[in-house]
C-alpha positions, 0 to 999 in steps of 0.5 A: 338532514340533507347536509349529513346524508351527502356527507355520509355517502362522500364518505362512503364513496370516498372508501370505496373508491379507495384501493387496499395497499398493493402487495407489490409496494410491501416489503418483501423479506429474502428468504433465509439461508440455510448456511452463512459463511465468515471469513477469519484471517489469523495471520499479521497484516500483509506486507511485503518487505523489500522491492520486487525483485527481493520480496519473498512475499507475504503469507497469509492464512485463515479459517472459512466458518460455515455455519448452518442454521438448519439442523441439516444441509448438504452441499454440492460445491464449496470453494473460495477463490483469490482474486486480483481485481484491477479497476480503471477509473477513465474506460475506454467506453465509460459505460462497458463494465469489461473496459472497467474492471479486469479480474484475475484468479491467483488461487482457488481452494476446493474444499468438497471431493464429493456432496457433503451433509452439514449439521447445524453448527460451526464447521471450520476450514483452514486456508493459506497461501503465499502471496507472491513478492512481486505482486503490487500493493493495494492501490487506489488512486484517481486513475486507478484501484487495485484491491485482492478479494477473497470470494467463498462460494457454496451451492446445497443441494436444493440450488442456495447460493451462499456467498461471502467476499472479504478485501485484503490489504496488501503493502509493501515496506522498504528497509531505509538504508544509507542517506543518498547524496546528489548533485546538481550543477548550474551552468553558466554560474559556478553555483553546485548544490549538494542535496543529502535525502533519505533513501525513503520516505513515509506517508506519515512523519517528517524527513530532514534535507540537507543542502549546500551551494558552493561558488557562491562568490567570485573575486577579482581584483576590486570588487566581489561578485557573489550570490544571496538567497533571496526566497525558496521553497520546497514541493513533493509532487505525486505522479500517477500513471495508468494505461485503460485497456479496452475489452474485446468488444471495444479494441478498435476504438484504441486501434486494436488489441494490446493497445490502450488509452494513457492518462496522467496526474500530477498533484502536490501532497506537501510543501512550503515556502521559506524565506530564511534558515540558511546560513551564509559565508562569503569569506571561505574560498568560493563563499558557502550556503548551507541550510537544512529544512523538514519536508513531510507529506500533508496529512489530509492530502491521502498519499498513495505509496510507490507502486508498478503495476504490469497492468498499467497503474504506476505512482511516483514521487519526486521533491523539487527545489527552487531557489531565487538567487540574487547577484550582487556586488561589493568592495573588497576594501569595503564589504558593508557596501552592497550593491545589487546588479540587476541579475538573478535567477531561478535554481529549480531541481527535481528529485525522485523519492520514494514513498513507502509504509513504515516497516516497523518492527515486522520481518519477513515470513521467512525470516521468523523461522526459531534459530538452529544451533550447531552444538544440539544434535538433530536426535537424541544421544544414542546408549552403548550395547550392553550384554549380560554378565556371565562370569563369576558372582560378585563379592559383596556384604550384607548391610545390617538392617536399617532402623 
């Protein structure tokens, strides 16, 4: 008895020593929203063909959903806003959201003169705008992002705040024209590469290289000197740039206003070591090498397209070569008799290209517009006056009946 009446009252103790769960440690629901607000974009996705100096933009247009819940809301202020957002990824001070993130408004829709009611339901407003070529294409890299926002914001009449954002994707396409050819000289030698590439390249897909290196042998009176291609390899590297701008609060770290910190990256995004697939030719005048190879970009390797931001962020691609080449020496009489002096050396160029989406099929908005033809008039024909007829009747016959 003793035993269960001690267990019995550490029970009983034990629950009043225990405190009920606290409010503070429940869940507590937002409170609902009398509207919500969808963003809808209609138009095709945004591009901007041709450079920065060409490009006619990109347009854009969509319609901002409002849907209210309750069977009536008024709204003091309703508006959306296109920003251009601008991160930095290495601040001036790490820890400053202002040194961080710059953002500039390119355009603001007012869609309320005056306070408005809402009943419950779907309303609509329409939007457009035409984003200006010479902006920058969405860009995130290592040093830097640069990402365009659209920001809808509306206050009712009891103080609700009722937001929504939505991230456009903006890239530029550049049209491929003709090949380009370059050439690249190595003194002492009288070895000349010519190096035939694309005028752009895509961040998905292969290109074609063409290369030739003449005054590859020279011949005196008994022997022949003359270069082998011995190894080479090909890489495309991505150079990333971006200036930090400090805030106001932390210009003196960087030595005042208008002044900031430079960071650079390198990286390689593709590339291969081959030891064969050129063909050779010592009996033409001079001696010729000639070898064409793929290039492409890794897929896992996330490229980012050629971008020069006024902010600071810029990307560049170049494609550098490097051959080993081997002198070696052989009888004119006898030709199967190589014999290798000791002398090589190492051919490296560098090539800028660039990186670009693919344009497709898509043009310019401006180009969309139906064709005019010159034999159609603007208007419809005109008719001649007609006046009534005053003068004498008609001869004519009656027709029988007919059955």
């Amino acid at each position: 008895m003793d035993l269960f009446h001690h267990k019995k009252s550490d029970e009983k103790r034990k629950s009043m020593t225990e405190k009920p769960a606290s409010a503070k440690n429940s869940p507590r629901l937002a409170a609902a929203k009398p509207a919500k607000l969808e963003i809808a974009i209609e138009s095709p996705p945004l591009v901007m063909y041709g450079t920065i100096a060409t490009s006619s933009g990109a347009l854009f247009s969509g319609q901002l959903h409002l849907t209210v819940t309750e069977p009536e809301t008024k709204l003091q202020s309703f508006e959306m806003k296109l920003l251009a957002k601008v991160t930095t990824k290495k601040p001036v001070t790490k820890d400053c959201p202002d040194c961080q993130t710059k953002v500039n408004e390119l355009f603001k829709w007012n869609f309320l003169s005056e306070p408005t009611r809402y009943h419950k339901g779907v309303h609509s407003f329409p939007f457009s705008y035409l984003l200006p070529g010479h902006l920058p294409a969405s860009t995130d890299s290592h040093l830097g992002k640069i990402d365009y926002i659209l920001s809808a914001h509306a206050i009712t009449a009891l103080h609700d705040t009722i937001t929504i954002e939505s991230h456009l994707k903006v890239s530029r396409a550049l049209t491929p024209g003709n090949d380009r050819t370059s050439l690249r000289i190595f003194p002492p030698t009288n070895l000349t590469t010519t190096v035939v590439l694309p005028p752009v390249i895509h961040p998905i897909g292969e290109f074609n290289v063409q290369m030739k290196i003449s005054g590859v042998t020279e011949n005196n009176a008994t022997h022949q000197k003359r270069w082998r291609i011995r190894k080479m390899n090909w890489k495309i590297e991505e150079h990333s740039k971006m200036i930090s701008p400090p805030c106001a609060k932390h210009a003196n770290k960087v030595g005042g206003e208008n002044k900031g910190i430079l960071h650079q990256e390198t990286r390689d995004i593709g590339g291969k070591d081959l030891k064969e697939g050129w063909k050779t030719d010592f009996d033409t005048q001079g001696g010729l090498i000639e070898m064409e190879f793929p290039a492409f970009i890794k897929t896992n390797a996330h490229p980012i397209c050629d971008v020069e931001s006024p902010t600071g962020l810029a990307v560049t691609h170049s494609l550098v070569i490097e051959l080993i080449v081997a002198e070696e020496m052989c009888s004119l009489k006898n030709k199967r008799s190589i014999i290798p002096t000791g002398v090589a050396r190492v051919l490296r160029m560098q090539f800028n290209v660039i990186v670009t989406e693919r344009s497709g099929l898509g043009i310019s908005w401006d180009e969309e517009q139906p064709p005019v033809y010159e034999d159609v008039p603007s208007s419809p024909p005109g008719y001649a006056r007609m006046d009534d007829y005053t003068g004498e009747p008609l001869p004519y016959e009656e027709l029988d009946g007919l059955r």
